[in-house]
KESENU-429154 format. One record per residue (C-alpha): residue number from 1; residue in three letters; y negated, z, x negated. Coordinates in pm, 1 decimal, decimal comma. Last residue first. Layout:
# KESENU-429154
<node nr="NUM" rest="ALA" py="Y" pz="Z" px="X"/>
...
# end
This chain:
# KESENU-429154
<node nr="152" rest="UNK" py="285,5" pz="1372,7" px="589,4"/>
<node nr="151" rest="UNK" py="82,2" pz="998,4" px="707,8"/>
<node nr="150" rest="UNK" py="-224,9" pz="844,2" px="648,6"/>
<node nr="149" rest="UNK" py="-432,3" pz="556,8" px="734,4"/>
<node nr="148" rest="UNK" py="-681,5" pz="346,3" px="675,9"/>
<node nr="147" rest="UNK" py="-897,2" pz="595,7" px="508,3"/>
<node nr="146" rest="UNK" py="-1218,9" pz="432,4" px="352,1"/>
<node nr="145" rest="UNK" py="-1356,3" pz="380,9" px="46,8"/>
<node nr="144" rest="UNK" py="-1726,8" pz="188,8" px="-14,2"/>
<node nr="143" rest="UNK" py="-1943,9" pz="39,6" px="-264,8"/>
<node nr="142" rest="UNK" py="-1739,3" pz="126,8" px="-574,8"/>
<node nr="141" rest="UNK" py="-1873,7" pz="6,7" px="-877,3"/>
<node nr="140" rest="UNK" py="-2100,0" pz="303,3" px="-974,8"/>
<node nr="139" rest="UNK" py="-1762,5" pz="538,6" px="-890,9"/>
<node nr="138" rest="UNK" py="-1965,7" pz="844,3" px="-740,1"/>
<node nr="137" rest="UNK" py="-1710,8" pz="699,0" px="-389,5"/>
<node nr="136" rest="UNK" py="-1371,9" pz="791,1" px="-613,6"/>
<node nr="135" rest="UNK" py="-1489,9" pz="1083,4" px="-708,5"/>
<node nr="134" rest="UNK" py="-1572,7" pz="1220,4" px="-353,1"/>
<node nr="133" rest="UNK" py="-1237,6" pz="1071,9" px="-236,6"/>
<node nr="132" rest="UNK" py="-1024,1" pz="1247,7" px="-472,1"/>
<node nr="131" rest="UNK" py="-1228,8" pz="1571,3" px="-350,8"/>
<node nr="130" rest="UNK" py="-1167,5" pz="1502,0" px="47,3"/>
<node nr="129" rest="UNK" py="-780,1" pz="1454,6" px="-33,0"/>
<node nr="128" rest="UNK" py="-796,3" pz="1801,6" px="-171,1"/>
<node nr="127" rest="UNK" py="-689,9" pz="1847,7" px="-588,9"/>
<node nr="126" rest="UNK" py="-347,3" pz="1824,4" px="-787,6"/>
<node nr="125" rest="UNK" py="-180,6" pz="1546,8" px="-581,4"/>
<node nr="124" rest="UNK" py="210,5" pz="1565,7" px="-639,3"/>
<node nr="123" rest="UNK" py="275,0" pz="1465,6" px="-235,3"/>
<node nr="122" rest="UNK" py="25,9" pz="1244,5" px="-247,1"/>
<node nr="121" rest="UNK" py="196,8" pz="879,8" px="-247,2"/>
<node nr="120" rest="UNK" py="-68,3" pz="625,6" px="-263,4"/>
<node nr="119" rest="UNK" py="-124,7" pz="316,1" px="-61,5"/>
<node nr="118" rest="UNK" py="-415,7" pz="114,3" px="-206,4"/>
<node nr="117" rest="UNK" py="-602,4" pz="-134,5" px="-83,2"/>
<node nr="116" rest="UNK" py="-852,4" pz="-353,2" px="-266,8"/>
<node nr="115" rest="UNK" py="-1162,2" pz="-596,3" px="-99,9"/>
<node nr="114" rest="UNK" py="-1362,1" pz="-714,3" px="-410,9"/>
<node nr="113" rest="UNK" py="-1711,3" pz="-865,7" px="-460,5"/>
<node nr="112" rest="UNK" py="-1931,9" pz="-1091,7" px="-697,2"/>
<node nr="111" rest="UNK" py="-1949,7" pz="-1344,1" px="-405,1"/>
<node nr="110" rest="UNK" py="-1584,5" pz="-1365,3" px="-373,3"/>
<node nr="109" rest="UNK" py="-1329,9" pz="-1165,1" px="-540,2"/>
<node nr="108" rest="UNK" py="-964,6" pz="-1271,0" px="-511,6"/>
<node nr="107" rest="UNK" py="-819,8" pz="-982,5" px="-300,1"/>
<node nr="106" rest="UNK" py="-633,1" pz="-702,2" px="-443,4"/>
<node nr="105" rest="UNK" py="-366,9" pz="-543,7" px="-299,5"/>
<node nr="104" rest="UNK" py="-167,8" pz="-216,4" px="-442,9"/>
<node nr="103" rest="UNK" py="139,7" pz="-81,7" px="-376,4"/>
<node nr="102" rest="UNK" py="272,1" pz="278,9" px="-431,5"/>
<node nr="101" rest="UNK" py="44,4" pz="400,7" px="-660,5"/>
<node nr="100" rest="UNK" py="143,0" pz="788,7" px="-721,9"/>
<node nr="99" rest="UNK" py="-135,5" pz="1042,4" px="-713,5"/>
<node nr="98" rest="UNK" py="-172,0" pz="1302,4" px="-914,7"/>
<node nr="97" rest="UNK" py="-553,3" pz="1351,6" px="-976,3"/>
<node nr="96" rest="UNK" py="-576,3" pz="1169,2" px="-1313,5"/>
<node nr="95" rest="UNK" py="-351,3" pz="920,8" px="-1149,7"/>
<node nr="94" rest="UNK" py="-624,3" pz="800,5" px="-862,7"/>
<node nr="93" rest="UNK" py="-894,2" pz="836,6" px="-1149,8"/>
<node nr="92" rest="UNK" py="-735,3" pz="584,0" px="-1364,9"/>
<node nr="91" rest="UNK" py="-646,0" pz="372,7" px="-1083,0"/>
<node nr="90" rest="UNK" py="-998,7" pz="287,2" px="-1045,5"/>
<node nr="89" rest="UNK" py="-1085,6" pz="248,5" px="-1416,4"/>
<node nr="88" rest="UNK" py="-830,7" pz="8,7" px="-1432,1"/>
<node nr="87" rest="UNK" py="-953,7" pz="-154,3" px="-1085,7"/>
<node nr="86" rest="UNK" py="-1296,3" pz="-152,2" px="-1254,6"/>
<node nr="85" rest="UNK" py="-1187,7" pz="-307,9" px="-1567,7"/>
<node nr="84" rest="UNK" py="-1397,7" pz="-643,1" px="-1606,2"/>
<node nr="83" rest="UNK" py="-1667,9" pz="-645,8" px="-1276,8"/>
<node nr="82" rest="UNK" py="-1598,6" pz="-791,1" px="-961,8"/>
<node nr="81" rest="UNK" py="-1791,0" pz="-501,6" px="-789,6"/>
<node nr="80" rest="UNK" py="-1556,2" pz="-256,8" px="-551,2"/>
<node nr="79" rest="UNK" py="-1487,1" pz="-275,8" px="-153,0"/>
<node nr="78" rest="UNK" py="-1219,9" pz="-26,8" px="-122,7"/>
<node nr="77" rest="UNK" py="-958,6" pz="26,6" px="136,9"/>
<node nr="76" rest="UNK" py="-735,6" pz="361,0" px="122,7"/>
<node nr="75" rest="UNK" py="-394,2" pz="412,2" px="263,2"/>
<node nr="74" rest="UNK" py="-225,4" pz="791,6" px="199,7"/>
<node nr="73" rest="UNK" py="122,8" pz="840,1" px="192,8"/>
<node nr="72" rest="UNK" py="283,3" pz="1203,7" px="199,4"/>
<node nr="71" rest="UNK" py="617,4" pz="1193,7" px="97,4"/>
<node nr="70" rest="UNK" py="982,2" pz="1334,9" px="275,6"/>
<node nr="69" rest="UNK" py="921,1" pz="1205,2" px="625,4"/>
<node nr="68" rest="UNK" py="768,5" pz="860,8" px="539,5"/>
<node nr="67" rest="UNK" py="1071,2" pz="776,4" px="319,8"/>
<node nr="66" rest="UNK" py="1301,2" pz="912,2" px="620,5"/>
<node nr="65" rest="UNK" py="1173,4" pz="645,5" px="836,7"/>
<node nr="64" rest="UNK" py="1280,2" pz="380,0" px="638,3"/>
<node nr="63" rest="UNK" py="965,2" pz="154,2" px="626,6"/>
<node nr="62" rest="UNK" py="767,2" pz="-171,9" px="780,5"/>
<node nr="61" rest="UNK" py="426,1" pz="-269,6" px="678,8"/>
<node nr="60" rest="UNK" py="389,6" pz="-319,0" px="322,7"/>
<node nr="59" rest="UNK" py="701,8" pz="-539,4" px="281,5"/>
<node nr="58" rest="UNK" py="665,9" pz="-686,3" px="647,7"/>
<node nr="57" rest="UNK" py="452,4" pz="-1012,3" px="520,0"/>
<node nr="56" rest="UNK" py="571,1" pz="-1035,8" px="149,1"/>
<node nr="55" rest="UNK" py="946,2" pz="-1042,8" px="312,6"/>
<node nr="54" rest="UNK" py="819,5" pz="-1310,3" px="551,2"/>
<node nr="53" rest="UNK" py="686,4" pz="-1535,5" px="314,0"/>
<node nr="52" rest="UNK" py="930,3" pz="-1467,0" px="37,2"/>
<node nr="51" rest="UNK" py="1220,8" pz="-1634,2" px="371,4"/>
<node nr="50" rest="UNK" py="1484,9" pz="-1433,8" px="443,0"/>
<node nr="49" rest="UNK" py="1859,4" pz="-1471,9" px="421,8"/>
<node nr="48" rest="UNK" py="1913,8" pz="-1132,4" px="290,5"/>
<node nr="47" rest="UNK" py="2111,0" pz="-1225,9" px="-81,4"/>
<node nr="46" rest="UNK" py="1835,6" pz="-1450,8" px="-89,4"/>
<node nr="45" rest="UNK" py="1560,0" pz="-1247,0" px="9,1"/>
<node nr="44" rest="UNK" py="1672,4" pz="-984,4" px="-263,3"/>
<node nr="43" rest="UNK" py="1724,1" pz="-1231,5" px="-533,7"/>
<node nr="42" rest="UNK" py="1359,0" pz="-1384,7" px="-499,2"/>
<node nr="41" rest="UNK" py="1244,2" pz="-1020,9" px="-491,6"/>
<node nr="40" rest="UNK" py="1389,6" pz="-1001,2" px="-834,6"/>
<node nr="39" rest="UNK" py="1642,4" pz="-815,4" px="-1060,7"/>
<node nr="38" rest="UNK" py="1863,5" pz="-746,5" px="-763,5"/>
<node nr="37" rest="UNK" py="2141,0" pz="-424,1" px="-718,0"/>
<node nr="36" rest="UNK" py="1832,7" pz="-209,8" px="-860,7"/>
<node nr="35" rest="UNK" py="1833,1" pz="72,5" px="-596,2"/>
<node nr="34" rest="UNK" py="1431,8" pz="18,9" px="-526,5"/>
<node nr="33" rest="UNK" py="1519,4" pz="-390,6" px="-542,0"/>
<node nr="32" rest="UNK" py="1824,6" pz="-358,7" px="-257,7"/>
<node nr="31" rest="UNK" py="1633,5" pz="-98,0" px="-50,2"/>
<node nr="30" rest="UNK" py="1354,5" pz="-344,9" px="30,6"/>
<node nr="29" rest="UNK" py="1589,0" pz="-648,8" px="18,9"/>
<node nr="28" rest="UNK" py="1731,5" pz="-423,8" px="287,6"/>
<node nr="27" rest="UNK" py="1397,0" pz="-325,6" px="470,3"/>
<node nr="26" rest="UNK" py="1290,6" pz="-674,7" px="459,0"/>
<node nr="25" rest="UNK" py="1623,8" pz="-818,6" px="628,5"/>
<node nr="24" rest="UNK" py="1521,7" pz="-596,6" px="952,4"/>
<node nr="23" rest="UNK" py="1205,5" pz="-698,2" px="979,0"/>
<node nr="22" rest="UNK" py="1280,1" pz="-1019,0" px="961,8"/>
<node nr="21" rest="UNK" py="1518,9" pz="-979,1" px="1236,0"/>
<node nr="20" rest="UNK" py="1285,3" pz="-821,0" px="1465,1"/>
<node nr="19" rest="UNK" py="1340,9" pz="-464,8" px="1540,8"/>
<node nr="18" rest="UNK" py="1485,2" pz="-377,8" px="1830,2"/>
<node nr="17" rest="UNK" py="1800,3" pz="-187,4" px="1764,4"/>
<node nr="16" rest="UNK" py="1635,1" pz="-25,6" px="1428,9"/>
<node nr="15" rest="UNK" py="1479,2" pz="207,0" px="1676,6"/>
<node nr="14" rest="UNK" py="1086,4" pz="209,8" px="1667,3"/>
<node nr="13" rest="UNK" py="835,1" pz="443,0" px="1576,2"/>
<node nr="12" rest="UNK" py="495,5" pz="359,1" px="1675,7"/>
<node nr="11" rest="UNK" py="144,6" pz="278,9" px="1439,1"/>
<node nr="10" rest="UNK" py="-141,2" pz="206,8" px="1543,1"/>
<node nr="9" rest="UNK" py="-393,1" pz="-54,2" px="1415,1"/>
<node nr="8" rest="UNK" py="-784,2" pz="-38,1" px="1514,2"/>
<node nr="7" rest="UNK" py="-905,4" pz="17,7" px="1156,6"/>
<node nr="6" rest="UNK" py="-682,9" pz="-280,7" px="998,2"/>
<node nr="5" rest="UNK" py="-895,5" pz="-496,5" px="1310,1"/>
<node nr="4" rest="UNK" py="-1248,3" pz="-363,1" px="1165,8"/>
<node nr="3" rest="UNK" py="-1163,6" pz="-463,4" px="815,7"/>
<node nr="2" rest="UNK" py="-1092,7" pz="-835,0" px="977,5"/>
<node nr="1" rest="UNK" py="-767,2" pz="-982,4" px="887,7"/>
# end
């Protein structure tokens, strides 16, 4: 998917009732591996009857409503140098100011370069949104960060 398309997504709030199957079954193996009742997503889609495709799909995209209620989540998209320890050095700075990773995407780097999105959880953030992103951006690796999204 094109950066520009990610920028162009809304988002809608939707009854359970007509949700898609799939999206359905990914919120339970969802809730299944946070509660520990599976030791694997290959457990949870099972137990489900969903395919790892489509639960790797929706995982990122689809969530309980009250989870998005109670934190505030934060989406950023970096383009970073492939070089040896930047997304270390990266994360380091998003957990120095009090930020909790929620997932993380990396793509394989082509051409020396590296498309990574995070979605953090803010609620525990010691400094402003702006100032994370200020350090973040003086990062000699980083080439860009933007906001894809955020939510309280």
């Amino acid at each position: 998917m094109k950066e520009e398309d990610i920028l162009d997504k809304k988002f809608y709030l939707v009854r359970e009732d007509v949700l898609p199957e799939a999206m359905k079954k990914t919120l339970d193996a969802k809730e299944m591996l946070e509660r520990g009742k599976v030791e694997s997503v290959w457990d949870a889609v099972q137990k489900v009857d969903l395919s790892r495709s489509a639960f790797y799909k929706y995982r990122d995209t689809v969530f309980p409503f009250h989870t998005i209620v109670k934190e505030r989540l934060i989406t950023l998209f970096f383009h970073l140098e492939d070089r040896s320890g930047t997304l270390s050095q990266l994360l380091g700075v998003v957990a120095s100011s009090g930020c909790n990773v929620l997932t993380i995407h990396q793509t394989i780097p082509l051409q020396g370069r590296a498309n990574v999105t995070l979605s953090l959880n803010t609620t525990d953030m010691a400094i402003e949104i702006e100032e994370l992103l200020a350090r973040l951006r003086r990062m000699e690796f980083v080439e860009k960060v933007e906001v894809l999204g955020s939510g309280a």
